[in-house]
C-alpha positions in Angstrom: 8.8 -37.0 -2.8 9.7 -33.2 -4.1 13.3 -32.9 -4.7 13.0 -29.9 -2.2 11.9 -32.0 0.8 15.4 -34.8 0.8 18.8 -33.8 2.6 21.6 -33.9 0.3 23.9 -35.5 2.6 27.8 -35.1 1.7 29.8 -38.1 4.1 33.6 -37.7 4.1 35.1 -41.4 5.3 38.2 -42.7 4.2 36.5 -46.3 4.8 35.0 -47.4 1.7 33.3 -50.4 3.2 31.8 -48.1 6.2 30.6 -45.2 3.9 28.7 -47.7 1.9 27.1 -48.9 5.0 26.6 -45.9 6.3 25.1 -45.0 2.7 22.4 -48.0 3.0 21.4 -47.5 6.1 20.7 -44.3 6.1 18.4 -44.2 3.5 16.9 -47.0 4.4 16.1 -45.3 7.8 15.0 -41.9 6.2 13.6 -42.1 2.5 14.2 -38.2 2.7 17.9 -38.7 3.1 20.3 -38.8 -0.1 23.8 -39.7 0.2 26.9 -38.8 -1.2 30.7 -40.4 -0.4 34.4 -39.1 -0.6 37.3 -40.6 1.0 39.2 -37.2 1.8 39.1 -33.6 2.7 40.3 -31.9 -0.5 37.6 -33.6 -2.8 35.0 -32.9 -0.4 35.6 -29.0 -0.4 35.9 -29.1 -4.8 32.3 -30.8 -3.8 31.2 -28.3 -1.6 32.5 -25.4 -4.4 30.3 -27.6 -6.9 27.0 -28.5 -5.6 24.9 -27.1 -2.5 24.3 -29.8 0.3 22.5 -29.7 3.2 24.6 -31.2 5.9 28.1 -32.7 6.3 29.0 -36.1 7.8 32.6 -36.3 8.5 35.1 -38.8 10.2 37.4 -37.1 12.4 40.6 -39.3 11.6 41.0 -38.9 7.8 44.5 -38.3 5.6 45.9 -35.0 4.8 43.1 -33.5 6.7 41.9 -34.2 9.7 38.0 -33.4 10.3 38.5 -30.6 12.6 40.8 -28.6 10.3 38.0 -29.7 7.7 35.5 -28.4 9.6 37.3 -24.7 10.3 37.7 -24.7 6.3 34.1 -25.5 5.6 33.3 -22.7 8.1 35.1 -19.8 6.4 32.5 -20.3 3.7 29.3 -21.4 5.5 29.1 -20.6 9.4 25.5 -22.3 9.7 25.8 -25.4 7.7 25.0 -28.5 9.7 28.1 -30.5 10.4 28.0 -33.7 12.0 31.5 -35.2 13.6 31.1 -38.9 12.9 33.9 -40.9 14.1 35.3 -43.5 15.9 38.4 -41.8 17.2 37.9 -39.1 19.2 38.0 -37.2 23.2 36.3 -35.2 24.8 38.9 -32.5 24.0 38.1 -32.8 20.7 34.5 -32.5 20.7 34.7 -29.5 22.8 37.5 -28.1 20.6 34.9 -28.8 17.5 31.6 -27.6 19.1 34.0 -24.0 19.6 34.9 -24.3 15.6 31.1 -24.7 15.1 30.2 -28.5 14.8 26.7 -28.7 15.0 26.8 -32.4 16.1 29.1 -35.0 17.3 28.4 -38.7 17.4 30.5 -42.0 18.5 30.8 -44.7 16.1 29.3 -47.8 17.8 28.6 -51.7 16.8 25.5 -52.7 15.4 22.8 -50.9 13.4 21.3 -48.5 16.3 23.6 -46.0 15.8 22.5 -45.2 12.4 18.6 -44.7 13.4 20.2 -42.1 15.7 22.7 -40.5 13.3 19.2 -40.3 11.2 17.7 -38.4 13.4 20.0 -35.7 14.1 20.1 -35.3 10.7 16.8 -34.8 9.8 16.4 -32.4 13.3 20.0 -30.6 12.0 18.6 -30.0 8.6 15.3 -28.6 9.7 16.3 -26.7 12.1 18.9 -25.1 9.5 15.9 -24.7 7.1 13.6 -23.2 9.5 16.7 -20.6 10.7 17.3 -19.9 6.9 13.6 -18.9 6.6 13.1 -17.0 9.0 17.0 -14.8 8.2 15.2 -14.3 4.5 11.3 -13.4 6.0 13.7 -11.0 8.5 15.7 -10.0 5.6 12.5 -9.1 3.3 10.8 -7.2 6.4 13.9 -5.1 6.7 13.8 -4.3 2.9 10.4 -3.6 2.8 10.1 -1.8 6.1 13.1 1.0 5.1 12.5 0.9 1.2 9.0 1.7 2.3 7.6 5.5 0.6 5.3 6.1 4.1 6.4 6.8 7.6 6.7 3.3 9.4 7.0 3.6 13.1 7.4 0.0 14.5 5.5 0.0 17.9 6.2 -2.1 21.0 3.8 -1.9 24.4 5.0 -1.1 28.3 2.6 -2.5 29.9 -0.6 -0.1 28.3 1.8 2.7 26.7 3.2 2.1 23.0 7.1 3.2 22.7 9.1 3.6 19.6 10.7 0.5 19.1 12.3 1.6 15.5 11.2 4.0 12.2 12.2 3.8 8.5 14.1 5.9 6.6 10.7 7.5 5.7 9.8 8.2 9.3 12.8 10.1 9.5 12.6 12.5 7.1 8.6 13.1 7.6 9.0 13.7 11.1 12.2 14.8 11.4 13.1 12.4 14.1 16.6 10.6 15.1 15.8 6.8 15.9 18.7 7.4 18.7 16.6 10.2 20.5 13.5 8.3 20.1 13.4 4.8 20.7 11.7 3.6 23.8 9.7 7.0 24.5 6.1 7.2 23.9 4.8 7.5 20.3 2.4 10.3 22.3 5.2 12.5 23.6 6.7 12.4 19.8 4.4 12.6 17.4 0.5 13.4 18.7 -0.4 17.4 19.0 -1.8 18.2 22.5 -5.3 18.4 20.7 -5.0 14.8 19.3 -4.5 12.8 22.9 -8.1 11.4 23.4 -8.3 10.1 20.0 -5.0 8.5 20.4 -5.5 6.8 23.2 -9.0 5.3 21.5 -6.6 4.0 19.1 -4.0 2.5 22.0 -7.6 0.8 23.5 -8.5 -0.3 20.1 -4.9 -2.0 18.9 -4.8 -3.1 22.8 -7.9 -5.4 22.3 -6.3 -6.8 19.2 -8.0 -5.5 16.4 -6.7 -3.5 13.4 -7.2 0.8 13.1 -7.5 2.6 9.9 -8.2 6.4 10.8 -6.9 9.9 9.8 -4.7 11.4 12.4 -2.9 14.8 13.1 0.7 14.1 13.2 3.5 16.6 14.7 6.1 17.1 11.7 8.8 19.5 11.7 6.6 22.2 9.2 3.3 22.1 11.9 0.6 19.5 12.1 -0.1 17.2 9.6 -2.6 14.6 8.5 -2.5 11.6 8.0 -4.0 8.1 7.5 -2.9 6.0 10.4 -3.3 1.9 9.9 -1.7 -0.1 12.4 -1.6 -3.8 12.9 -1.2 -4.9 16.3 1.7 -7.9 16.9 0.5 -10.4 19.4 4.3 -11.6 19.9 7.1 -9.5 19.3 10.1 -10.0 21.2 7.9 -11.6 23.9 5.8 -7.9 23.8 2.9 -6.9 22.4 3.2 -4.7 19.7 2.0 -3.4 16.4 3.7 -1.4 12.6 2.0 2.0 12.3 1.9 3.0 8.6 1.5 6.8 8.0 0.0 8.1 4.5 0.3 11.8 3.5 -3.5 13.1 3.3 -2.5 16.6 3.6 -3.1 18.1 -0.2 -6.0 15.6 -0.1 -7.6 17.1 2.6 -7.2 20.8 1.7 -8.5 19.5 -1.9 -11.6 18.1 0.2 -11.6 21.8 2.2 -11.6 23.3 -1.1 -14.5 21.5 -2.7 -16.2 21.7 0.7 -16.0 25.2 0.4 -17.0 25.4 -3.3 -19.7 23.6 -2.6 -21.2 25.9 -0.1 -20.4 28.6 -2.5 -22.5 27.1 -5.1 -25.6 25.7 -2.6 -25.4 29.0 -0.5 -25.2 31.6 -4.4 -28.1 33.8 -5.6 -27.5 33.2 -9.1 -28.8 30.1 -10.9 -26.2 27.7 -11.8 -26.1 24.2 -13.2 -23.3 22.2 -14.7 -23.6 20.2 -18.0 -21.4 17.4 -19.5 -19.8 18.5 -22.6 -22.6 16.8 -24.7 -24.9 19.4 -22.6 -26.4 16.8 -20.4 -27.1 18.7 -17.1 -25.3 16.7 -13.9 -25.7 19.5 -11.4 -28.3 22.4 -10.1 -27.6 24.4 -7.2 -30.9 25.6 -5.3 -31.3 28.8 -6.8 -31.6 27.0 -10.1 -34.6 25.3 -8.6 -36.3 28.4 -7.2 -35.7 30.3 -10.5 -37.1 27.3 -12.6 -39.3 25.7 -11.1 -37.5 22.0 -11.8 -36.2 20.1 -8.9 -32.7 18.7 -9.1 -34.2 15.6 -9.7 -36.2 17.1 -12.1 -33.3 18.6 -14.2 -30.4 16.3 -13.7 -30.0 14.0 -16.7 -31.5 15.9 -19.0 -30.5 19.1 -20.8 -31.1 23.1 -20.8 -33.8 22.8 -23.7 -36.5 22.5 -20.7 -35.7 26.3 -20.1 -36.5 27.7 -23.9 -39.0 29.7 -24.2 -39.1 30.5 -28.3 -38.4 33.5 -27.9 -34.7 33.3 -29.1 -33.7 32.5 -32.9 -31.7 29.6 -34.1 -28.8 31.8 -35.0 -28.7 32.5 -31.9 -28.1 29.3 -30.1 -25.5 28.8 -32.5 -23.2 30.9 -32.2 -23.5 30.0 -28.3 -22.9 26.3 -28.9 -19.9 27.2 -31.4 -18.2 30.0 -28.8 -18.0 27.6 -26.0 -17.1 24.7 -28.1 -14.3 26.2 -29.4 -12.7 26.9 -25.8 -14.3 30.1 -25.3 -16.9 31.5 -22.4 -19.8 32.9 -23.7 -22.2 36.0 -22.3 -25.5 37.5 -23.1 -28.9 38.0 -22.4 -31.7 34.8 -22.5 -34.9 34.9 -21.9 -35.8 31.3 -20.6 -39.2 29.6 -19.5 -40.0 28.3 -16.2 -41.5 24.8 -15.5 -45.1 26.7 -15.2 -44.7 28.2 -18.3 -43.4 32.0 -17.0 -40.8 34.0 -18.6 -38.3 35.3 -16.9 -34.7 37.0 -18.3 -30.7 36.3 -17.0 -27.6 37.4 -17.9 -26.0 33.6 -18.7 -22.1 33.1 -18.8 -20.9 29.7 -19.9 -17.6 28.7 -19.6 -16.0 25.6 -20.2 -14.1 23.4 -18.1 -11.0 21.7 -19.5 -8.9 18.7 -18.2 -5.2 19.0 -18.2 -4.5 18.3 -21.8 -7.1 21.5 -22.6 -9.9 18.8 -23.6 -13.4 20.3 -22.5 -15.1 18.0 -19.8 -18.0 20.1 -18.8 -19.7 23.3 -19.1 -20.9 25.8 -16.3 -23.5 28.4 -16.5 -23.9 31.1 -14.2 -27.0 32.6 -14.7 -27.6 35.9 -12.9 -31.1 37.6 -12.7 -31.7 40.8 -14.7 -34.2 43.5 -12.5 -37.3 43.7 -14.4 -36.5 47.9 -14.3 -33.5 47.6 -16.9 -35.5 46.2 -19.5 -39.1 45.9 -21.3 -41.3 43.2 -20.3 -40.4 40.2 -21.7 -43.8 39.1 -22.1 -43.9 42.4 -24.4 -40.9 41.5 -26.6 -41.4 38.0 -27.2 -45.2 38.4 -28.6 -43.9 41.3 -30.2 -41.0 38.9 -32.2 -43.5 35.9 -32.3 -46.2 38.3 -34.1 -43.7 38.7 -37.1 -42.8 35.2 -37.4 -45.1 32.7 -39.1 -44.9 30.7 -36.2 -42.7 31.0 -33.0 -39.0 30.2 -32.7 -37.9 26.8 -31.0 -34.5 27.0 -32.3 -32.3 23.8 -33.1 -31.9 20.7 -31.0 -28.0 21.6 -29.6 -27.4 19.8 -26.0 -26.7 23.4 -24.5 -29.4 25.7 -26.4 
């Protein structure tokens, strides 16, 4: 048997003879039951300041001390500790004037062996009951630490009849919503917290917690700066106090969500642009198109993705020339000019390209962006006309170098 699962008994008796029997009988009754024996008061406290038992066994008549001054003493230290009164000597006065000291138990010393099964017994229920009160203080005391030391609003929940009240907040709560716990315990978490424009979807999540099952949903919250969202997870509680009733967690989504409106927004800007835009890695591999980029091109997104800009050259530009690009943007710096570029049929069309890099935090290039904006065929010579005009003083026509971006 685990050391864990005996009772470390400590049994005051000034009665050698009896404390030994009391000692074998004992653990012969309950294997889980250890014994220890002193003969007075004063030794049994310097054992107590010692060693931690887990129950006390005292006669009531002992020298010096008797057990119900012992008992008081043992109290001042430990108010929960089992204490059994074991004694042959004793009233009805007394008992009652221990149990108001804070005996846990009281037994009459008897003839025979019976009395010892039952002294067993009370033990073993004293102990465990001690135990289970002592676990459920520290699973009390860790909810308390975690619910107020806890970063997001925590609004603990309890249910009259169909409507959830505010049973308690954290600290958190408090300062998010801008709430006093006095002003708002036992009032509806609706009339509190949820905007006029919020009520149907809170009462979905009222039905849902209702019938037992967990939420996890983004909510508008009332704070004391406007509306607010949030990511509401609540866990319903079959049996609190007797009530239903659930914790509601509250997470911050706020900047999240205006990021998400923002890239929402970007996005639309990009799909809904004239200009031909796609978006390389900074090894020039392409990730993005917009649709533009498909019309002007020819290439699908599928198409283009994966691979790089070298589907668009049309020879008519000269190595030189894509290195200084690849070397401008490299370096941290956007690049502009004119390109004449080849479609997937094989026609030639001319943009003004800008590429810009885009850098992380610590000014390290992630990607690159180009912009590509169509130049009206009346602002410049065919292109048709310039490149075969290049291409017929060259020995053979320009395909420039291999870079990622050319």
């Amino acid at each position: 048997m685990a050391e864990a699962d005996r009772y470390k008994v400590l049994h005051v008796e000034d009665d050698p003879a009896f404390a030994e029997l009391t000692c074998d009988f004992l653990e012969r009754v309950s294997q889980r039951i250890r014994i220890e024996s002193v003969t007075e008061c004063p030794p049994a406290l310097e054992y107590l300041d010692a060693r931690p038992v887990d129950c006390i066994i005292s006669d009531f008549d002992l020298p010096g001390m008797d057990g119900l001054d012992f008992l008081r003493r043992v109290r001042e230290t430990d108010p929960d500790l089992p204490f059994i009164l074991f004694t042959g000597k004793g009233s009805e006065e007394v008992a009652s004037e221990a149990i108001s000291a804070g005996l846990t138990d009281y037994l009459q010393k008897e003839t025979g062996t019976d009395q010892f099964t039952v002294l067993a017994n009370r033990i073993e229920r004293a102990v465990d009951r001690h135990r289970a009160e002592q676990r459920l203080q520290e699973a009390r005391k860790r909810h308390s630490t975690l619910f107020q030391n806890q970063h997001d609003p925590i609004i603990q929940i309890v249910f009259d009849e169909n409507t959830p009240v505010i049973d308690k907040v954290n600290q958190a709560a408090r300062s998010v919503f801008d709430i006093d716990p006095s002003a708002v315990t036992g009032r509806p978490v609706e009339e509190v917290l949820v905007p006029d424009d919020a009520t149907d979807h809170h009462q979905q999540i009222v039905e849902q917690v209702l019938a037992g099952e967990p939420v996890e949903t983004e909510v508008k919250r009332l704070t004391p700066t406007g509306p607010k969202d949030f990511l509401l997870r609540v866990f319903p509680v079959e049996d609190f106090r007797d009530r239903r009733g659930s914790y509601a967690i509250y997470t911050d989504i706020t900047d999240r969500k205006m990021t998400e409106n923002r890239l929402q927004i970007l996005q639309a800007a990009l799909e809904q642009c004239r200009d031909s835009i796609y978006l390389t890695d900074r090894d020039g591999t392409i990730e993005y198109v917009n649709p533009a980029f498909e019309r002007t091109t020819g290439y699908t997104a599928d198409e283009a993705i994966g691979r790089t800009p070298r589907i668009l050259k049309s020879g008519y530009h000269e190595p030189a020339f894509y290195d200084e690009l690849w070397a401008t943007i490299t370096s941290g710096d956007v690049w502009h000019n004119r390109v004449v570029n080849r479609t997937k049929t094989g026609e030639l069309y001319e943009v003004n390209q800008t590429i810009a890099p885009i850098v992380d935090d610590n000014e390290r290039i992630q990607h690159f962006v180009a912009v590509n904006a169509a130049v009206p065929t009346s602002q410049t010579p065919s292109v048709a006309t310039r490149y075969h005009a290049i291409s017929d003083m060259l020995t053979e026509p320009v395909l420039g170098n291999d870079q990622a971006t050319r």
